[in-house]
C-alpha positions in Angstrom: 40.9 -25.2 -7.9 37.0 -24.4 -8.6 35.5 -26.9 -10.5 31.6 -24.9 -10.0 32.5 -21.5 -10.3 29.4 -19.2 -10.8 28.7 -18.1 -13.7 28.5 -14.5 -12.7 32.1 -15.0 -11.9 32.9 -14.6 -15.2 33.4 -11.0 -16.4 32.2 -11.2 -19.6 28.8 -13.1 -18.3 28.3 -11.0 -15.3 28.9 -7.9 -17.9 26.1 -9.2 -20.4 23.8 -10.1 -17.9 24.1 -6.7 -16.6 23.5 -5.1 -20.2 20.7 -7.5 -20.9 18.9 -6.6 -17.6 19.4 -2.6 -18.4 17.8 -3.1 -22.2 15.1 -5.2 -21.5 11.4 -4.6 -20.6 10.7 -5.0 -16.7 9.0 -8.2 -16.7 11.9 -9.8 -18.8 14.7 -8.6 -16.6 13.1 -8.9 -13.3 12.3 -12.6 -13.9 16.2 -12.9 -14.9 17.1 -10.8 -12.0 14.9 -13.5 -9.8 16.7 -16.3 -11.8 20.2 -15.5 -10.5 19.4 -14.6 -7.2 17.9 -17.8 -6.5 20.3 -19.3 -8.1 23.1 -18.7 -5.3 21.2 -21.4 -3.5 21.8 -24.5 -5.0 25.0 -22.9 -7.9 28.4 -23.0 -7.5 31.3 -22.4 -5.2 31.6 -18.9 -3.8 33.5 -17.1 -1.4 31.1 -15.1 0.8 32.4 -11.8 0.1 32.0 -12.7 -3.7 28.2 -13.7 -2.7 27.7 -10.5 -1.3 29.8 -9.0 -4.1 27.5 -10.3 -7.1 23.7 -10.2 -4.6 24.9 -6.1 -4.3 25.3 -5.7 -7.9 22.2 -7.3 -9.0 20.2 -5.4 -6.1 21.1 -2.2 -8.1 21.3 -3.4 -11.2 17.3 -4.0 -10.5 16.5 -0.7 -8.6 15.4 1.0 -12.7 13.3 -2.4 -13.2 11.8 -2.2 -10.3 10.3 1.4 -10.3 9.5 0.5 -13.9 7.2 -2.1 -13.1 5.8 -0.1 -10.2 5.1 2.7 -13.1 2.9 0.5 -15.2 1.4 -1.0 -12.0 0.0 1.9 -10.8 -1.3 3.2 -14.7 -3.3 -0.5 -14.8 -3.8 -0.9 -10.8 -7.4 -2.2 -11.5 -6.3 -4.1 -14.7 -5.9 -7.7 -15.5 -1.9 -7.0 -16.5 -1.2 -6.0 -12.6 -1.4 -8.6 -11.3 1.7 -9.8 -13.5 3.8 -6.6 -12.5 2.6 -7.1 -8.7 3.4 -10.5 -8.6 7.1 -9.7 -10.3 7.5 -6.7 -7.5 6.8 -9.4 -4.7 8.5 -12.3 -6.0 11.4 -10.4 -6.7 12.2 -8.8 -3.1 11.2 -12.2 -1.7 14.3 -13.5 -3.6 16.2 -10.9 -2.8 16.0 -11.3 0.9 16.4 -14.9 0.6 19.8 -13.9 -1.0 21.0 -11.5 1.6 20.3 -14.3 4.4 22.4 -16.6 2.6 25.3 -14.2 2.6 24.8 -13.2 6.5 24.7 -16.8 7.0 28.2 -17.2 5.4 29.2 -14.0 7.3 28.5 -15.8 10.5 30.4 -19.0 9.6 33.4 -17.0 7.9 36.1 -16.3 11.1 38.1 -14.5 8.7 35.5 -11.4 9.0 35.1 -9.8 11.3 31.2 -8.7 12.0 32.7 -5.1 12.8 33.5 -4.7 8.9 32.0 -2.5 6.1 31.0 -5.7 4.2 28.9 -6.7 7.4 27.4 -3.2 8.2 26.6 -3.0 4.2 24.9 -6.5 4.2 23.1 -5.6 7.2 21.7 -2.4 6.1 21.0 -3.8 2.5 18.6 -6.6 4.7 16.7 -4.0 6.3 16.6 -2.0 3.2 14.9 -5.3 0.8 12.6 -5.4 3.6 11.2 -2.0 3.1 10.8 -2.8 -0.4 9.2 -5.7 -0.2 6.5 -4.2 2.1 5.5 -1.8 -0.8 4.7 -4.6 -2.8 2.8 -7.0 0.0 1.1 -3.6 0.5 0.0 -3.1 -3.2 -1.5 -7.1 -2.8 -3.2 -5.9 0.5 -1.0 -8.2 2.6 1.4 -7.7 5.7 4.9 -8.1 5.2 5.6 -11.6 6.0 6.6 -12.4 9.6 9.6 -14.1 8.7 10.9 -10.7 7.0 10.2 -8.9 9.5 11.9 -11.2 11.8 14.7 -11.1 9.6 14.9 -7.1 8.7 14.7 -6.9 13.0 17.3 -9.4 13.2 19.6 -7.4 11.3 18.7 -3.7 13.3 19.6 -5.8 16.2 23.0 -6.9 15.5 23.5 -3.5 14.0 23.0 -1.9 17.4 25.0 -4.6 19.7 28.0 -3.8 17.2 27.7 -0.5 17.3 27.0 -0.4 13.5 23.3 0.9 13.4 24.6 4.8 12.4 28.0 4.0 10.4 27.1 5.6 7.6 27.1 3.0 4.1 27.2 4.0 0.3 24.3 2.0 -1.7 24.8 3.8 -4.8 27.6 2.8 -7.0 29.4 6.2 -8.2 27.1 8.8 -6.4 26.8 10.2 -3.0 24.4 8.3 -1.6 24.8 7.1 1.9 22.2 5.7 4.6 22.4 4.2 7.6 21.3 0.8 9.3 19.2 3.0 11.7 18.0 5.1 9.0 16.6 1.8 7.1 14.7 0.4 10.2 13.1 3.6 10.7 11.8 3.9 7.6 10.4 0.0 7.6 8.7 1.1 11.0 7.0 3.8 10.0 5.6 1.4 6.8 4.4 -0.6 9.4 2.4 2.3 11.4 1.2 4.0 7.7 -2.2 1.7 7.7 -1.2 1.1 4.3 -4.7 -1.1 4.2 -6.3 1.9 4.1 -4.9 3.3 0.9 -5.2 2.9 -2.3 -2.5 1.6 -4.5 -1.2 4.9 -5.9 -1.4 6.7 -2.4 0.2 3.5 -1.3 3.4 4.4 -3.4 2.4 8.0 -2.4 3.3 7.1 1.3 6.4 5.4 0.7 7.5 8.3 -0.9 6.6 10.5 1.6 8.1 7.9 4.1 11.3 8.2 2.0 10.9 12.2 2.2 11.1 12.5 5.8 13.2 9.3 6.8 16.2 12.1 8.0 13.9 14.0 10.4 12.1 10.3 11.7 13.9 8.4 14.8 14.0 5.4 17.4 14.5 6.3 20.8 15.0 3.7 23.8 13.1 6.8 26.1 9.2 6.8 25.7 8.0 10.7 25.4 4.2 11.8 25.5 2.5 12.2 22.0 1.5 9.0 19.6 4.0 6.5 20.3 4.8 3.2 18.9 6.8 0.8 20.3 9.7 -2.5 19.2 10.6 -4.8 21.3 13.9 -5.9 19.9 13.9 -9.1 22.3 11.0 -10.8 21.1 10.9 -8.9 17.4 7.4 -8.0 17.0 6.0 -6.0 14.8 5.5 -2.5 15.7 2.7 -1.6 18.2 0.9 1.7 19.2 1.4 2.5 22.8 -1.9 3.7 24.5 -0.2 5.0 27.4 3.7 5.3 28.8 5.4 2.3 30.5 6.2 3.2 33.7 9.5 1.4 33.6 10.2 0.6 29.7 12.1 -2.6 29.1 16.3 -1.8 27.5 14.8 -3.9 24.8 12.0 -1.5 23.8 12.2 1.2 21.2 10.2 4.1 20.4 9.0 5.4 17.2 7.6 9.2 17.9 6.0 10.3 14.1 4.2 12.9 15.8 7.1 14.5 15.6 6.8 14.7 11.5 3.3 15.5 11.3 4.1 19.6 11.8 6.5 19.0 8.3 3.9 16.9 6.6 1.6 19.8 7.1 4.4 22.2 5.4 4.9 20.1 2.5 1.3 20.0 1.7 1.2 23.8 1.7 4.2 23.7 -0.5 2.7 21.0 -2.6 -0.6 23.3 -3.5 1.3 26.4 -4.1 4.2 24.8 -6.4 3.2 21.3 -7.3 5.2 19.0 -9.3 7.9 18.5 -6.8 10.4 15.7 -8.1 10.6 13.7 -4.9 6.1 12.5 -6.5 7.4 12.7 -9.8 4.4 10.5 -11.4 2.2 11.2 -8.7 -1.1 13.3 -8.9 -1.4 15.7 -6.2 -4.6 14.3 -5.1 -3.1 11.2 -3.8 -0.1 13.0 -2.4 -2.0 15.3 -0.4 -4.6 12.4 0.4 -1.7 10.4 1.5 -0.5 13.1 3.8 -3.7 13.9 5.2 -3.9 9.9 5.8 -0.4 9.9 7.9 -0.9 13.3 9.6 -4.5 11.0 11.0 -2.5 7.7 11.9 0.8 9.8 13.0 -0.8 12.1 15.2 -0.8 12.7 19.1 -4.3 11.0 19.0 -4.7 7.8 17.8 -7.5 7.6 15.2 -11.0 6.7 16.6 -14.1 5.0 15.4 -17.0 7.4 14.6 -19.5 4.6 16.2 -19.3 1.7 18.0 -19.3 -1.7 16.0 -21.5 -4.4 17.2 -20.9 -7.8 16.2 -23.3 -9.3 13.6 -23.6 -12.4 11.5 -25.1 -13.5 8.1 -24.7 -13.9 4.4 -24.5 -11.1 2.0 -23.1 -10.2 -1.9 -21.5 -7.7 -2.6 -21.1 -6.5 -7.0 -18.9 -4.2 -8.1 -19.0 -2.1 -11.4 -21.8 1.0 -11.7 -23.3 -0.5 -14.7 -23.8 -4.2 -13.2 -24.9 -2.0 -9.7 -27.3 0.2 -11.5 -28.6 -3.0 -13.1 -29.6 -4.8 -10.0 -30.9 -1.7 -8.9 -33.7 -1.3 -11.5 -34.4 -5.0 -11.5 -32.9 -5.8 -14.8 -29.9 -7.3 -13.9 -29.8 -11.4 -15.7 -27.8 -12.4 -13.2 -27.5 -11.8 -9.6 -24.0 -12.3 -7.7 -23.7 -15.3 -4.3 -23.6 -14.4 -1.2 -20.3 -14.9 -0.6 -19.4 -12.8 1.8 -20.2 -13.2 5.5 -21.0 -10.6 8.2 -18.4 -9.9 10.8 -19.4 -6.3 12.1 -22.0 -3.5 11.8 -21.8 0.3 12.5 -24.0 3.1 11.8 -22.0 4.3 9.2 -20.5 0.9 7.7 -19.8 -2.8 7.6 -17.8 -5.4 8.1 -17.4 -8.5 6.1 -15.2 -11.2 5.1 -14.4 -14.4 2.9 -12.0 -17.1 2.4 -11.3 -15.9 -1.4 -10.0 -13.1 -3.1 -12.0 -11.4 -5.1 -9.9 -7.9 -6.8 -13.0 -6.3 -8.2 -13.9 -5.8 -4.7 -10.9 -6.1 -2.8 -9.4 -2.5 -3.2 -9.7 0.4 -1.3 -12.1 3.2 -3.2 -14.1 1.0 -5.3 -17.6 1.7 -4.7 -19.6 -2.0 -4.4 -23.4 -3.1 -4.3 -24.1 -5.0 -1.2 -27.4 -7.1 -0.7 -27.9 -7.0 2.7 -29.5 -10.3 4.6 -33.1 -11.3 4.2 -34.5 -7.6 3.3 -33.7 -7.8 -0.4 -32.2 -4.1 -0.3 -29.2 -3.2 -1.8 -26.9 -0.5 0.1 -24.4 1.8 -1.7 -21.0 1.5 0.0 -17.3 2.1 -0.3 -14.4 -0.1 0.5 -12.4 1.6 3.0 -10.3 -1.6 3.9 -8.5 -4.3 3.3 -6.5 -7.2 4.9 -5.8 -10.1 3.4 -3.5 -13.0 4.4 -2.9 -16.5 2.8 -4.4 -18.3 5.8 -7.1 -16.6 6.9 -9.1 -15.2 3.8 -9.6 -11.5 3.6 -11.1 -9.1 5.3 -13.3 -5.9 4.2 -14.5 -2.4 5.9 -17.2 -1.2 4.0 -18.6 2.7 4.9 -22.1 2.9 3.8 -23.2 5.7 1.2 -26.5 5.4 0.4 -28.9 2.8 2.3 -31.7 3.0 -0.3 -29.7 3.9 -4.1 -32.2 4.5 -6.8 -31.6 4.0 -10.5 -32.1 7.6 -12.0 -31.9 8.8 -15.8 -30.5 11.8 -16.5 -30.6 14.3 -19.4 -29.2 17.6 -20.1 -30.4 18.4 -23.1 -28.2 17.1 -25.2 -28.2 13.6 -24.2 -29.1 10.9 -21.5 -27.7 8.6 -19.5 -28.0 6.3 -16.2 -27.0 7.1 -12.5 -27.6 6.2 -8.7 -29.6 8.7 -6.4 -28.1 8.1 -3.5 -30.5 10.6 -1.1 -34.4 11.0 -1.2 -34.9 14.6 -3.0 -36.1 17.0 -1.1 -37.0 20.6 -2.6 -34.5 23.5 -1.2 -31.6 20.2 -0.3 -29.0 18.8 -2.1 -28.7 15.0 -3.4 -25.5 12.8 -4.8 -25.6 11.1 -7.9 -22.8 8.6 -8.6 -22.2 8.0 -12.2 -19.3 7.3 -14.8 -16.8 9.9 -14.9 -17.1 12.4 -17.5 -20.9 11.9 -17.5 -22.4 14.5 -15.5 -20.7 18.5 -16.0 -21.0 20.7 -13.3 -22.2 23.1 -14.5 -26.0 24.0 -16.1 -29.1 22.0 -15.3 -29.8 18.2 -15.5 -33.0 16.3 -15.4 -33.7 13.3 -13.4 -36.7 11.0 -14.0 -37.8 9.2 -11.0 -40.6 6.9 -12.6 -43.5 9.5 -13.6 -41.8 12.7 -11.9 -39.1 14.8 -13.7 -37.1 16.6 -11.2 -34.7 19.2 -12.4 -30.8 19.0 -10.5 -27.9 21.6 -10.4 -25.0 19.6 -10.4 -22.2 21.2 -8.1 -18.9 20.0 -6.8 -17.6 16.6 -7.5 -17.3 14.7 -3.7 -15.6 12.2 -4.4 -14.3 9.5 -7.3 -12.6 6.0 -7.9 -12.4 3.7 -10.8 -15.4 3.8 -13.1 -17.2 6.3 -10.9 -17.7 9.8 -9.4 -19.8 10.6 -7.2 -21.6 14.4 -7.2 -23.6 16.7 -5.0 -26.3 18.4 -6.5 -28.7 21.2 -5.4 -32.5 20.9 -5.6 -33.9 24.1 -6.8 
C-alpha cells in the first residue's frame, strides 16, 4: 500500500492541474509547471514509469506556455518585464532536466526495464530535447548552456548510440504525427552550439533556432571527417562542440562530425524564397529582417571558411565607461550631461575597427548585441561611437563585450527640416560632394527632402538617403553632402 502517493496520481488533480496550466497567463502556469516538476524530488512514492509518465505530460502540457512567454519576451526584449519572462524560460527547462535525470536515474536502477524499450529511447530523446530548449533561453541571457547539461544532453546521445536507439523514431506529440529521433535532437543542440548565438540579437536569436528547427532533417553527425567547415564531438570526454581547423589524420571512434556547410546552399534558397513570398509559418512572428539577418549570420559561421577577424587585435589595458541611450550619449557629447557614468569597464583588446572590454557585473543597458553605447576612452577625454557586437557572460567570470567602433570623434548636431528641430550625432567630418551618418531616434529623420545641420556658427544643408542600420532607440542614416 502507498501511503505518499503523488498528488498527480490522482486523476481528478492531474486533470485540473492540466486545465489550470492551459487557462492561465504564462508566468502563472510556468511557475506551477516549475512547482511540480521539482516536486518529484523530495514528493511521494512513484513507480519510474509513472515518473516518466507525469514529467512527459507536464513537458507538453508547457510547450503553449513556453512560446508564450518567449512571445512577450521578444515584444519587451529591452524592457524591465523580461527579465521576469527570461528568468521563467530558464528556470523552467533547468527543472525540467533536473526531472528527466531523476527518471533515467530510476531507469538505470529498475531491472525490470529493459534500456532497449520505448520508455528509455523516449526519455532519452526527451533529455536531449530540454536541452536544446534550455540553450534558447541561456542564449537570450547571453550565457552558455551550462556544462552540466551539456554533459547530460551528451550523456544521453551516447547511450542512444551504444543501444542502437539514436534513429528509432519516437512520437512527442500526444495525438499528432509528430516523430523525431534521438539523433535528430543532438543535431539540432550541436548546431545551437556552433550558431554564435552571442552574436545575435534576441529576436534573431529565436530567429536561428527556428531556422535550426527548419533544417534539422537535412543536418547530420558523421563518425568520417569530410573537407568543408567541420566541427567536431568527442563523445568520450563530452565536450562541447569544437571547429576543426584541419582533418585528423586518424579520427578517434569516439569523434563525431558536424558538416553545416552542407546546409548553407538551402539557407541561401530559403532567403530567396523568404523575399519573394514572406510570411512563411515556420517565422510566424518574425520580421524578415531578423530572419534573413539570421541566415546571413549562419551561412557566415556555417560556411567552408571559418569567419575571420578583419584586423589583428592587440592586447591593451585600462579603464573606460561606456553609456547607453542616444539622449544621455548626445548629452555628454555637448557637455551638458549632469552626470557622467564610472569607468567600469576595463580594456581587454583593441583593433582598428573595435574594442574589447569587460566587467565583473551585468549591466543590460549595455549588454546586448545592437545597442549602440558611448565609450570614454582612457586619459583623452574623447568619447567614441560604437556598437555592441558581443556578448559572453558567465556567473563566474563577469561578462565580456566586443564593441566595433562607428564614429571615433561623434558630434552633437541639430537638425531642422523645416517644420521642426531636433538633436543627432554626426558621426563623419562633412566634406562637400561626400556623404555623412547621422544617428538619431527612429522616426526622426525622413528620407526624403532636405535637412539642416548646425555645426556651431555653420549651417550645412544634408540629403538624407538610405537608413544603414537601427537598434533600440536609434537609427542610424547616410546622408549626401550637396
Amino acid at each position: 500500500m502507498v501511503h505518499n502517493a503523488h498528488p498527480l496520481l490522482h486523476p481528478d488533480t492531474l486533470g485540473k492541474t492540466l486545465t489550470e496550466i492551459a487557462t492561465n497567463a504564462a508566468p502563472t502556469a510556468i511557475i506551477e509547471l516549475i512547482r511540480w516538476l521539482d516536486s518529484f524530488h523530495y514528493e511521494a512514492e512513484l513507480s519510474v514509469s509513472e515518473l516518466a509518465r507525469l514529467v512527459v505530460i507536464l513537458d507538453e502540457a508547457a510547450q503553449p506556455q513556453l512560446r508564450q512567454a518567449a512571445g512577450l519576451y521578444l515584444s519587451n526584449a529591452f524592457g524591465s518585464r523580461s527579465v521576469r519572462y527570461k528568468a521563467l524560460g530558464r528556470d523552467f527547462y533547468a527543472s525540467l532536466g533536473r526531472a528527466y535525470d531523476l527518471v533515467l536515474g530510476g531507469l538505470l536502477l529498475d531491472t525490470a526495464l529493459s534500456p532497449a524499450t520505448g520508455l528509455h529511447t523516449e526519455i532519452l530523446l526527451r533529455t536531449v530535447r530540454s536541452a536544446a530548449g534550455e540553450m534558447k533561453w541561456a542564449a537570450f541571457d547571453y550565457q552558455g548552456l551550462a556544462p552540466e547539461v551539456w554533459l547530460r544532453a551528451g550523456g544521453a546521445f551516447r547511450t542512444a548510440s551504444a543501444s542502437g536507439a539514436l534513429n528509432t523514431p519516437v512520437s512527442i506529440r500526444e495525438g499528432r504525427e509528430t516523430r523525431s529521433t534521438i539523433s535528430r535532437e543532438f543535431v539540432r543542440l550541436v548546431a545551437l552550439q556552433c550558431a554564435s548565438l552571442d552574436q545575435l540579437s534576441p529576436e534573431r536569436i529565436e530567429a536561428t533556432d527556428k531556422l535550426v528547427r527548419y533544417l534539422q532533417h537535412s543536418l547530420e553527425l558523421s563518425s568520417e571527417p569530410a573537407p568543408g567547415g567541420l566541427f567536431s564531438i568527442d563523445l568520450e570526454t563530452l565536450a562541447p562542440p569544437r571547429r576543426c581547423l584541419s582533418l585528423p589524420e586518424v579520427p578517434s571512434t569516439a569523434l563525431r562530425f558536424f558538416r553545416p556547410a552542407d546546409a548553407v546552399p538551402m539557407l541561401e534558397e530559403l532567403q530567396q524564397t523568404l523575399i519573394e513570398a514572406p510570411g512563411a509559418p515556420a517565422f510566424a512572428g518574425l520580421s524578415l529582417p531578423s530572419v534573413t539577418a539570421s541566415i546571413r549570420h549562419l551561412s557566415r559561421q556555417w560556411g567552408a571558411q571559418p569567419p575571420m577577424r578583419q584586423y589583428r587585435r592587440h592586447q591593451v589595458q585600462g579603464q573606460l565607461a561606456l553609456a547607453t541611450g542616444l539622449g544621455f550619449i548626445r548629452s555628454l557629447l555637448s557637455g551638458d550631461a549632469q552626470l557622467r557614468p564610472a569607468a567600469a569597464w576595463t580594456l581587454m583588446d583593441a583593433s582598428r575597427n573595435g574594442f574589447g572590454v569587460s566587467s565583473s557585473m551585468m549591466d543590460p543597458e549595455v549588454c546586448r548585441v545592437g545597442a549602440l553605447v558611448g565609450a570614454h576612452v582612457g586619459e583623452t577625454g574623447r568619447w567614441v561611437l560604437a556598437l555592441v557586437r558581443r556578448v559572453r557572460s558567465c556567473d563566474q567570470a563577469g561578462v565580456s563585450v566586443g564593441l566595433q567602433t562607428i564614429s571615433s570623434d561623434p558630434q552633437h548636431v541639430v537638425l531642422d527640416d523645416g517644420s521642426r528641430s531636433w538633436s543627432g550625432i554626426l558621426c563623419d567630418p562633412v566634406v562637400r560632394g561626400r556623404t555623412v551618418r547621422v544617428a538619431c531616434e527612429p522616426g526622426f529623420m525622413r528620407v526624403e527632402g532636405q535637412v539642416f545641420a548646425r555645426l556651431g556658427a555653420r549651417m550645412v544643408k544634408l540629403e538624407p538617403g538610405r537608413m544603414l542600420m537601427g537598434g533600440p532607440g536609434y537609427q542610424i542614416i547616410v546622408c549626401q553632402v550637396p
